[in-house]
C-alpha positions as a Markdown table, in Angstrom:
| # | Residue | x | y | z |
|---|---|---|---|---|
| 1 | Unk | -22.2 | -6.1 | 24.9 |
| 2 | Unk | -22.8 | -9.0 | 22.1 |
| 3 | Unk | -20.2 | -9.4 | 19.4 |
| 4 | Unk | -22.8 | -7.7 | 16.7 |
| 5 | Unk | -23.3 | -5.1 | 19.2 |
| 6 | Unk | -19.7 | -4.4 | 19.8 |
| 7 | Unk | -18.8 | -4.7 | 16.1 |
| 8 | Unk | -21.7 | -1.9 | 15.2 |
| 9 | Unk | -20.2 | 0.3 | 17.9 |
| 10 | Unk | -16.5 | 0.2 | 16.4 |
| 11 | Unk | -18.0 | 0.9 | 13.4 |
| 12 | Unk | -19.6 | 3.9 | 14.1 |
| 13 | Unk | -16.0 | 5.6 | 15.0 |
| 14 | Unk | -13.4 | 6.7 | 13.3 |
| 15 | Unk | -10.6 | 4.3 | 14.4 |
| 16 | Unk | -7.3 | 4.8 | 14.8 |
| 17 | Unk | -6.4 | 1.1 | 16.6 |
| 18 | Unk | -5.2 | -2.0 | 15.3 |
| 19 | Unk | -6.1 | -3.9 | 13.0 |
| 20 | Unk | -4.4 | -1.3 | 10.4 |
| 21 | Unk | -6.8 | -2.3 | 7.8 |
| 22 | Unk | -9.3 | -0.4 | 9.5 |
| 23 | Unk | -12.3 | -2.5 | 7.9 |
| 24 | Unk | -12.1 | -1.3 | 4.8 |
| 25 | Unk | -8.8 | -2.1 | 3.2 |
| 26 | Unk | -8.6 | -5.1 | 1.5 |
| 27 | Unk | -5.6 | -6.2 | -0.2 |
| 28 | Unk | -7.6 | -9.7 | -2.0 |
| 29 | Unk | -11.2 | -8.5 | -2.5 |
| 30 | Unk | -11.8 | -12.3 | -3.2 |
| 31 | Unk | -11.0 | -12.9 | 0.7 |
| 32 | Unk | -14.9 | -11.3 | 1.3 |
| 33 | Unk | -15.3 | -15.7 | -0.3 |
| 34 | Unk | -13.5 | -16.7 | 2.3 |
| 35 | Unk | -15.0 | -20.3 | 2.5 |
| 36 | Unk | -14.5 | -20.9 | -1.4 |
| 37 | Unk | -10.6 | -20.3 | -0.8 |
| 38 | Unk | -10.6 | -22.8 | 2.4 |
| 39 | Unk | -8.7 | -25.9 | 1.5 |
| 40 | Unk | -6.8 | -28.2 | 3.7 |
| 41 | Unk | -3.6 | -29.0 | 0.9 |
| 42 | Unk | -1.2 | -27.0 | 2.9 |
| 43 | Unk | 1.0 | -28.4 | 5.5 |
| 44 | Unk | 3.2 | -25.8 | 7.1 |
| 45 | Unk | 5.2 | -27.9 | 8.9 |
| 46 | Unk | 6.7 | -29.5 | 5.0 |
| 47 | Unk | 6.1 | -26.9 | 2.8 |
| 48 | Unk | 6.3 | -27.3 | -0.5 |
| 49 | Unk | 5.5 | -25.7 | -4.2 |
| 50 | Unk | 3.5 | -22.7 | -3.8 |
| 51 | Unk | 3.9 | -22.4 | 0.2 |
| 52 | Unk | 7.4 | -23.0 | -0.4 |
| 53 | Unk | 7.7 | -20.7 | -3.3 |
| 54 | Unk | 6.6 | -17.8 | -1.7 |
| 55 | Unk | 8.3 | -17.8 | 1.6 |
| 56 | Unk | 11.3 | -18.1 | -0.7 |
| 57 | Unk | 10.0 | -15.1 | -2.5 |
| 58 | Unk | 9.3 | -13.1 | 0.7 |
| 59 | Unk | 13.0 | -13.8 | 2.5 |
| 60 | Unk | 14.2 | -12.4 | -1.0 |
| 61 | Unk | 12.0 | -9.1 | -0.9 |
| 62 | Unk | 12.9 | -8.9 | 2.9 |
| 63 | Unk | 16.7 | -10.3 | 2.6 |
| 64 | Unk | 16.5 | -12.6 | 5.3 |
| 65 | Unk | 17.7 | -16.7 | 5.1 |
| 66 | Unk | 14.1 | -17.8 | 6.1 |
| 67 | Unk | 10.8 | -15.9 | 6.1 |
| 68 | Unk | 7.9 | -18.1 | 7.1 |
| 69 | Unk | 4.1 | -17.2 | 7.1 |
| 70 | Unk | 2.3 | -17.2 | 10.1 |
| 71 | Unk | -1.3 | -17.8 | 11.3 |
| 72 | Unk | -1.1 | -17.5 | 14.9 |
| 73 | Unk | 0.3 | -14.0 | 15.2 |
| 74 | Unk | 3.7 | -13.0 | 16.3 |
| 75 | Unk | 3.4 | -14.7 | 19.3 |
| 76 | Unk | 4.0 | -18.1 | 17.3 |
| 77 | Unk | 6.9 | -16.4 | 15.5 |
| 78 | Unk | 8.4 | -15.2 | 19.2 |
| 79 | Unk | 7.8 | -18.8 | 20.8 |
| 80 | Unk | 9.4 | -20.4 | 17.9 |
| 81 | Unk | 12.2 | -18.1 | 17.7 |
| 82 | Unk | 13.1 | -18.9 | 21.5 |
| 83 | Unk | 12.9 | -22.8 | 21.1 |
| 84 | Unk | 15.2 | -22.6 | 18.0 |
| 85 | Unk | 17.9 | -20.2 | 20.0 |
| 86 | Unk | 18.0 | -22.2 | 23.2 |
| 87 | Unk | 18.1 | -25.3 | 25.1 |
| 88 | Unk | 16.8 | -26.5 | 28.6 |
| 89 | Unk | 18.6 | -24.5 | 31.3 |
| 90 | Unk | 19.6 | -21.5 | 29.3 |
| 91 | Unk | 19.3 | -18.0 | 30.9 |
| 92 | Unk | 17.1 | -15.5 | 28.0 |
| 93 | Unk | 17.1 | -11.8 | 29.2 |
| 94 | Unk | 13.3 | -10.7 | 29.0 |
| 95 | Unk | 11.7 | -7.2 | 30.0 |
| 96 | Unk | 9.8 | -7.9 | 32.9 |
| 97 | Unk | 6.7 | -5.8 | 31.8 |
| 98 | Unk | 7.1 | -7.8 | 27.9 |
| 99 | Unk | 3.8 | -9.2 | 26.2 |
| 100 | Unk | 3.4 | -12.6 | 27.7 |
| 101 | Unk | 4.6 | -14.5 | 24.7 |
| 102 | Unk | 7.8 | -13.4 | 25.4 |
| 103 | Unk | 7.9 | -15.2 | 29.1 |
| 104 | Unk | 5.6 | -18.2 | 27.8 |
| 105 | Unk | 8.2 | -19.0 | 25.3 |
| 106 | Unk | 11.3 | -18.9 | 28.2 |
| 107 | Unk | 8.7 | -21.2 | 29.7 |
| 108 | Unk | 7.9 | -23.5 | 27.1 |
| 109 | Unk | 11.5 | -24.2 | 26.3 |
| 110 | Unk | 12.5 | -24.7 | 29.5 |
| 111 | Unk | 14.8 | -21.6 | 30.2 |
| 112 | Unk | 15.4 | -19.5 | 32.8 |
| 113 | Unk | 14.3 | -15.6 | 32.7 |
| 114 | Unk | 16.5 | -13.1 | 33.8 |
| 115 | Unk | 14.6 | -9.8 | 33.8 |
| 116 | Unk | 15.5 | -6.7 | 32.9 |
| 117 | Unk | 14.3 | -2.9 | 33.1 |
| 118 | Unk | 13.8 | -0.2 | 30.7 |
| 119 | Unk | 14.1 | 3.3 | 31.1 |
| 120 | Unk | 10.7 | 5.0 | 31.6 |
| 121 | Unk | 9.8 | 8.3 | 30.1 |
| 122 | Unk | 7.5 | 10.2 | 33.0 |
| 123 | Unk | 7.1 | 13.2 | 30.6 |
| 124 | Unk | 5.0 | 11.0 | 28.1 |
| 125 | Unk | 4.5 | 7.8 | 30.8 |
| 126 | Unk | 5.9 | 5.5 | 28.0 |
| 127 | Unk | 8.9 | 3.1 | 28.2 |
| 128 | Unk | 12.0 | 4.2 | 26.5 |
| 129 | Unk | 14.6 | 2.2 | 24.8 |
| 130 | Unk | 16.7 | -0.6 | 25.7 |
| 131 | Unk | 19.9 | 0.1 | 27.4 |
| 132 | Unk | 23.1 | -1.7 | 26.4 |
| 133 | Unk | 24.6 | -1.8 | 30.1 |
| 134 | Unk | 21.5 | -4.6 | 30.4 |
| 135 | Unk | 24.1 | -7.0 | 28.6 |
| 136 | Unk | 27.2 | -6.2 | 30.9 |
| 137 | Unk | 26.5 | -10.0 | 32.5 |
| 138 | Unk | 27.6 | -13.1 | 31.6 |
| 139 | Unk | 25.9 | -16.6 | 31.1 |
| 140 | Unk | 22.9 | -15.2 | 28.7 |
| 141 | Unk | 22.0 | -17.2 | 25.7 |
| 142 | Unk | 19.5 | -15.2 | 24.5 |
| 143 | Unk | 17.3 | -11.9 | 24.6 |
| 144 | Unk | 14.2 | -10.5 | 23.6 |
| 145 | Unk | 13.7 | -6.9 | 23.0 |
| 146 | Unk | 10.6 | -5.4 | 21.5 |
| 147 | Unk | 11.3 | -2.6 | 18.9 |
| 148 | Unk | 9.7 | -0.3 | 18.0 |
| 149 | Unk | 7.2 | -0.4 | 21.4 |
| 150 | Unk | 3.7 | 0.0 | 21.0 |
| 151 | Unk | 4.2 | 3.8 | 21.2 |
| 152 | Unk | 7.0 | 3.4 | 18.6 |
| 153 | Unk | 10.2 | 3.6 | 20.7 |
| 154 | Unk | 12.8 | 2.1 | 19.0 |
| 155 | Unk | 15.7 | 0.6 | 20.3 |
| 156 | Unk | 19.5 | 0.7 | 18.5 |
| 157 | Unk | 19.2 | -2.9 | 17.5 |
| 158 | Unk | 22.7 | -2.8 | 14.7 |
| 159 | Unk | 24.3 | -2.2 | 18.0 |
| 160 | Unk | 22.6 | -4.5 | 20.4 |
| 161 | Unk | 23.8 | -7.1 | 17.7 |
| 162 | Unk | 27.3 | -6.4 | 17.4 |
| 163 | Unk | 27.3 | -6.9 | 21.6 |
| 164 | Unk | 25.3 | -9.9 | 21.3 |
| 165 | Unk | 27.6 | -11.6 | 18.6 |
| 166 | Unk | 30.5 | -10.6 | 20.5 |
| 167 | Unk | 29.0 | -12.4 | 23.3 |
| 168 | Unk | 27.5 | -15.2 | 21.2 |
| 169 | Unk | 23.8 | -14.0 | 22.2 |
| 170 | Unk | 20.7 | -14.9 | 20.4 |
| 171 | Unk | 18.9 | -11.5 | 19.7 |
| 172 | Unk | 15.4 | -11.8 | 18.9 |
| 173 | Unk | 13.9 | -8.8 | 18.1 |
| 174 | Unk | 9.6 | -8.5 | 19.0 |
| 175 | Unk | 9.3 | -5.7 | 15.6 |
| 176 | Unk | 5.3 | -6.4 | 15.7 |
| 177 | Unk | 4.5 | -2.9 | 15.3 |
| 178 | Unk | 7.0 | -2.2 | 13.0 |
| 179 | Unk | 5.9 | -4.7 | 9.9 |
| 180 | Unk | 6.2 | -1.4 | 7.8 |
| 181 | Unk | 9.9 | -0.6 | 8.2 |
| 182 | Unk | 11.0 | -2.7 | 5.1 |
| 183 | Unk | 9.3 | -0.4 | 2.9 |
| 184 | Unk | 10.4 | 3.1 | 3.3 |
| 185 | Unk | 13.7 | 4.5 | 4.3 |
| 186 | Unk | 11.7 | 7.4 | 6.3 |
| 187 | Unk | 10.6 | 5.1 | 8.8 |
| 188 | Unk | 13.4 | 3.5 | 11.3 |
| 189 | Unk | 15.7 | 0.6 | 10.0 |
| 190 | Unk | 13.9 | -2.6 | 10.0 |
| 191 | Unk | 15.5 | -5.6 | 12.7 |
| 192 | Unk | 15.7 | -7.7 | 9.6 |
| 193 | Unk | 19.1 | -9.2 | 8.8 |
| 194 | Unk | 20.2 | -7.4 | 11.6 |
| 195 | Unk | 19.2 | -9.6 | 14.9 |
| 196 | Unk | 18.9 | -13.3 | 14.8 |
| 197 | Unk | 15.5 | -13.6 | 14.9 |
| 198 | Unk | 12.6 | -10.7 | 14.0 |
| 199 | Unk | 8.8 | -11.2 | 14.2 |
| 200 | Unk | 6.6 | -9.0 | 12.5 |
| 201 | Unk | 2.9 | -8.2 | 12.9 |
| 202 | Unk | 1.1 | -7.7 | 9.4 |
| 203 | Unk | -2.1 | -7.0 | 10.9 |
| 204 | Unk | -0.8 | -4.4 | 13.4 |
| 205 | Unk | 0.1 | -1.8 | 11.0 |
| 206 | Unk | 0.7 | -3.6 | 7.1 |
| 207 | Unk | -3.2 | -4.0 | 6.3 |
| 208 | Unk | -2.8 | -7.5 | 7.3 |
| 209 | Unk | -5.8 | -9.4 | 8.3 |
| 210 | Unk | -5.5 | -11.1 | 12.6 |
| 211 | Unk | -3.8 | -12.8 | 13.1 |
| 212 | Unk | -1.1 | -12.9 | 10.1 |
| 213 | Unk | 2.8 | -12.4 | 11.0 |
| 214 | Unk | 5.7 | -13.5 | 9.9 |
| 215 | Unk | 9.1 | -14.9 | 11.6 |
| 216 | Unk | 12.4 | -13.8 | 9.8 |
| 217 | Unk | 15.3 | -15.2 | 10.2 |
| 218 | Unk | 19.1 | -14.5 | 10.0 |
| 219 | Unk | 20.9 | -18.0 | 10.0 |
| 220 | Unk | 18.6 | -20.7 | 11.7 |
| 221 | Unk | 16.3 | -22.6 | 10.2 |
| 222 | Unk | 13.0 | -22.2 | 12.6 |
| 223 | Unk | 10.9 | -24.7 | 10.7 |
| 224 | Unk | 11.2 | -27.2 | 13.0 |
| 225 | Unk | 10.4 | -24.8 | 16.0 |
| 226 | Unk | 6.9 | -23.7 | 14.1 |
| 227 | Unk | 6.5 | -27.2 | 13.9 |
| 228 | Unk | 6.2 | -28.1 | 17.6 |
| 229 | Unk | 3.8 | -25.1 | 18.5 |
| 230 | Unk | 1.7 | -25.0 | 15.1 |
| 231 | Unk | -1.0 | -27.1 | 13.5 |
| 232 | Unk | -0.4 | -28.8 | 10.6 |
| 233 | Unk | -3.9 | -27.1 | 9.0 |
| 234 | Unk | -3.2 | -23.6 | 8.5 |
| 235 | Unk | -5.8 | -21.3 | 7.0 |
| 236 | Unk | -4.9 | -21.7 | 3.0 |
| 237 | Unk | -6.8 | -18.1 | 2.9 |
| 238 | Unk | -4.6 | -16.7 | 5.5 |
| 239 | Unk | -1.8 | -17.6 | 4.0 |
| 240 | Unk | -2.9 | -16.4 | 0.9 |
| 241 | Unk | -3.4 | -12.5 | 2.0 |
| 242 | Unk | 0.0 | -12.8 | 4.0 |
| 243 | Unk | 1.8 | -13.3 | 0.0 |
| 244 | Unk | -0.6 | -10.5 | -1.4 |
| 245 | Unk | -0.2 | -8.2 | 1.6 |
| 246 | Unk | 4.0 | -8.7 | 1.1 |
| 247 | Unk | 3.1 | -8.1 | -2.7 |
| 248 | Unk | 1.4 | -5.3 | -2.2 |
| 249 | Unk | 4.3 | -3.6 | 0.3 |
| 250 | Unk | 6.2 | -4.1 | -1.9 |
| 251 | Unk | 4.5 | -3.0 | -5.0 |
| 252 | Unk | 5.5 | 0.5 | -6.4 |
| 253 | Unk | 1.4 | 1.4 | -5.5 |
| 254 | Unk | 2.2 | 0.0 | -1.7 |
| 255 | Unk | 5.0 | 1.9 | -1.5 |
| 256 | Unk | 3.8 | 5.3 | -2.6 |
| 257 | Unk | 1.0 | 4.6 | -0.4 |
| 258 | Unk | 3.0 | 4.3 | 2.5 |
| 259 | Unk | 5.3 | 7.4 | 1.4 |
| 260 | Unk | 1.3 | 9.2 | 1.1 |
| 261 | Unk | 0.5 | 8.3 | 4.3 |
| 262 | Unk | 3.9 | 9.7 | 5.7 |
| 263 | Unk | 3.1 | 13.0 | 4.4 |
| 264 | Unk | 0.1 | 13.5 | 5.6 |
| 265 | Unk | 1.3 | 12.5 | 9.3 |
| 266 | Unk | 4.2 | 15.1 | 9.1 |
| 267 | Unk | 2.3 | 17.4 | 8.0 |
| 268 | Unk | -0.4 | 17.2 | 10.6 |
| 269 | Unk | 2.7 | 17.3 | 13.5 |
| 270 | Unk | 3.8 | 20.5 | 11.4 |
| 271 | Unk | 0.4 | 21.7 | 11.5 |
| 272 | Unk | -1.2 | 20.7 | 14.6 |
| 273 | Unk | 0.2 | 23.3 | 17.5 |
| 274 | Unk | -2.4 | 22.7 | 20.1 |
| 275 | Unk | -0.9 | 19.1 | 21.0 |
| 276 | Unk | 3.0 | 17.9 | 21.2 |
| 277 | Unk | 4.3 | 14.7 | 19.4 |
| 278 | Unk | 6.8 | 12.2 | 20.5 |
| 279 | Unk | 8.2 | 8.9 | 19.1 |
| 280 | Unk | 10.7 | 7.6 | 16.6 |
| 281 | Unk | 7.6 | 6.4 | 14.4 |
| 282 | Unk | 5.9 | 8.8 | 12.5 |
| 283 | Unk | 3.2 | 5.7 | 12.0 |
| 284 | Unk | 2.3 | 6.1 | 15.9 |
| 285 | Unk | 0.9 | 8.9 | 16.5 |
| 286 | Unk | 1.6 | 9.5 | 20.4 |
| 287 | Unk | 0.2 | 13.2 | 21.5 |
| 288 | Unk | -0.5 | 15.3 | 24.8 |
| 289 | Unk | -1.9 | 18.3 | 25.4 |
| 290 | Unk | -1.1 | 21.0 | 28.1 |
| 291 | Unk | -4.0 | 21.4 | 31.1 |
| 292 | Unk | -5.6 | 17.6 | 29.8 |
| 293 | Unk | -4.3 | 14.1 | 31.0 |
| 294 | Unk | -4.0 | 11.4 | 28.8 |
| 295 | Unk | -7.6 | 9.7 | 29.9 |
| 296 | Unk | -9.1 | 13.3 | 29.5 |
| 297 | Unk | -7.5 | 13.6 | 26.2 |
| 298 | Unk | -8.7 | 10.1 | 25.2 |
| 299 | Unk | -12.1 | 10.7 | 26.5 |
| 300 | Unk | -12.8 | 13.7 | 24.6 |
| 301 | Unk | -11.4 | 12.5 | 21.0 |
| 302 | Unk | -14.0 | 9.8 | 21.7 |
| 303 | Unk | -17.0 | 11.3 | 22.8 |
| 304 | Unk | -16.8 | 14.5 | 21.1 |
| 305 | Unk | -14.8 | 13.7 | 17.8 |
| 306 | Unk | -16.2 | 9.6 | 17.5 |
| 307 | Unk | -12.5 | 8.9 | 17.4 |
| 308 | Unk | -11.1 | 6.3 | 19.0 |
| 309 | Unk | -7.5 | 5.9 | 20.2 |
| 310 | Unk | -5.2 | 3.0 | 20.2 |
| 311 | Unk | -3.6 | 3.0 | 23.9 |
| 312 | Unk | -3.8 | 5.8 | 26.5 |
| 313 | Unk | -1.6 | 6.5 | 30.0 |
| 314 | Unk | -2.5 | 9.1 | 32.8 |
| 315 | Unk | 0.1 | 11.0 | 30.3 |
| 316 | Unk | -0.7 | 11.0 | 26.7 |
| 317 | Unk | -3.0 | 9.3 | 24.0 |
| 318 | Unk | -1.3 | 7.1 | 21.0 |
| 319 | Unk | -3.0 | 6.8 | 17.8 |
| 320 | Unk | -2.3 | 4.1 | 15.2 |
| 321 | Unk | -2.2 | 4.4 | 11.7 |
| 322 | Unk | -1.1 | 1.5 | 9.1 |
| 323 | Unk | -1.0 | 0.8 | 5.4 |
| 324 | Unk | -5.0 | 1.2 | 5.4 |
| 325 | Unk | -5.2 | 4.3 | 7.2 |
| 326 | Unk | -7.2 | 7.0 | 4.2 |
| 327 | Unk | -6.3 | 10.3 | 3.6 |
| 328 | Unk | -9.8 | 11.2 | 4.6 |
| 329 | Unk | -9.1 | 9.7 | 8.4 |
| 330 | Unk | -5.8 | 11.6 | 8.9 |
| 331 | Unk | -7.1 | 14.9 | 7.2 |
| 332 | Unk | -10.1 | 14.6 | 9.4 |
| 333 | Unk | -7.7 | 14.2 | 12.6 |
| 334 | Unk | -5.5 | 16.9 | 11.8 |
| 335 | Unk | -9.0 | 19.4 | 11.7 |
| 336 | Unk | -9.7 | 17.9 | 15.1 |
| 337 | Unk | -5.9 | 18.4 | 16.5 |
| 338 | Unk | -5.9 | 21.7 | 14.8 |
| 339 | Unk | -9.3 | 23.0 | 16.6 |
């Protein structure tokens, strides 16, 4: 299938995927001019005035010591993260089914991976959360733990840090999915300030366009980290939706929007009796349905709804919504879930 084919066909469904814009939410209209707003004035690697400016403006909003922009997803934020925590040698604990940033990065700085497992959920065929008894060993400079998980799993991170600092670990926390956090107290408690390191995806849920992120920091200065892995010709336009789309989040229209959005999701899992819920994430919509597997489930929401799901097990079906998810998409899944 070509490109134009394949973006015709996602737009004939109703999507419930990533990015969390959905096509239709745009946070700076004037990004449709996208070539009129493409300069080359901005060097990210010695930032200064308006770049400058509104990172400092963004680690105030999110109460971190640094906050930079990224336009190279969170994987950039997770490689740079690893290289500013450790040196050549150094053992990082890593889940051994993690996205493969998470090993590249032990890679690319020259450390040594000590994998770990998580608990798995055979009820739902998801992973569950991270276990503390993971950091009984000694000799770890580092780990990475992604929370929430795609499903929206989320791990006890406030006390994964107070283990790690009494062990002088470096906790970097992969909180891609989870970009929302910041901005309601009826979602779960950000990583933010909290672990050494967090990495955020805006595209994945916060209406940000792909492949905008951003790495927050707690003490460490990751400048110089960013600037071994990133070029120094970032997309000024990019980086121009990344301060809107914080803007916006934090804006008292982003945040009732999000608070909107909230609703109508608990009041389709209050309403919907035909399928079960599960997750710590109201955002990730992770259902099953008695006498249908997950593929069946999937299957059907596509081919006889036009809606399309985010990720699917043998188990159960997850649907994503974000920052751009209408009122009209979530009302029109709870009349599917319903019937």
């Amino acid at each position: 299938m070509s490109l134009v084919k394949l973006y015709k066909h996602k737009n004939r469904k109703v999507l419930f995927t990533t990015p969390s814009h959905s096509q239709s939410f745009f946070i700076v209209h004037k990004f449709l001019q996208f070539y009129k707003h493409d300069i080359s004035e901005t060097d990210a690697h010695d930032p200064v005035t308006a770049l400058e400016q509104a990172e400092k403006r963004a680690a105030t909003i999110y109460g971190s010591k640094y906050t930079k922009f990224l336009t190279n997803g969170s994987t950039s934020g997770i490689i740079a993260a690893v290289l500013a925590s450790v040196k050549r040698g150094d053992k990082v604990l890593v889940w051994k089914h993690a996205h493969p940033c998470h090993l590249n990065a032990i890679k690319l700085a020259g450390a040594e991976p000590v994998f770990y497992d998580l608990p798995f959920i055979k009820d739902w065929g998801v992973y569950g959360k991270f276990d503390i008894s993971t950091l009984s060993g000694d000799g770890i400079a580092a780990i990475i733990i992604a929370s929430p998980s795609y499903e929206g799993i989320v791990s006890d991170i406030p006390l994964v840090s107070d283990i790690c600092h009494q062990k002088n670990i470096k906790l970097i926390v992969d909180e891609a999915h989870g970009a929302l956090y910041p901005f309601s107290e009826r979602l779960p408690k950000s990583s933010v300030g909290i672990a050494d390191f967090t990495v955020q995806s805006l595209h994945k849920t916060a209406g940000g366009l792909n492949p905008t992120a951003l790495l927050h920091s707690k003490e460490i200065d990751p400048t110089d980290a960013l600037a071994m892995i990133n070029t120094t010709s970032p997309s000024y336009p990019l980086l121009m939706t990344i301060e809107a789309n914080i803007n916006f989040l934090n804006s008292q229209r982003g945040r009732k929007k999000l608070e909107n959005l909230i609703d109508l999701i608990e009041e389709l899992r209050q309403t919907c009796k035909n399928v079960q819920f599960y997750g710590d994430d109201v955002t990730k919509i992770l259902i099953k349905k008695d006498e249908m597997n997950g593929f069946e489930l999937s299957e059907y929401l596509f081919e006889e709804c036009g809606i399309e799901d985010e990720k699917t097990n043998s188990i159960s079906t997850m649907l994503l919504t974000g920052i751009g998810t209408s009122t009209k998409k979530i009302k029109l899944l709870n009349k599917v879930l319903t019937k």
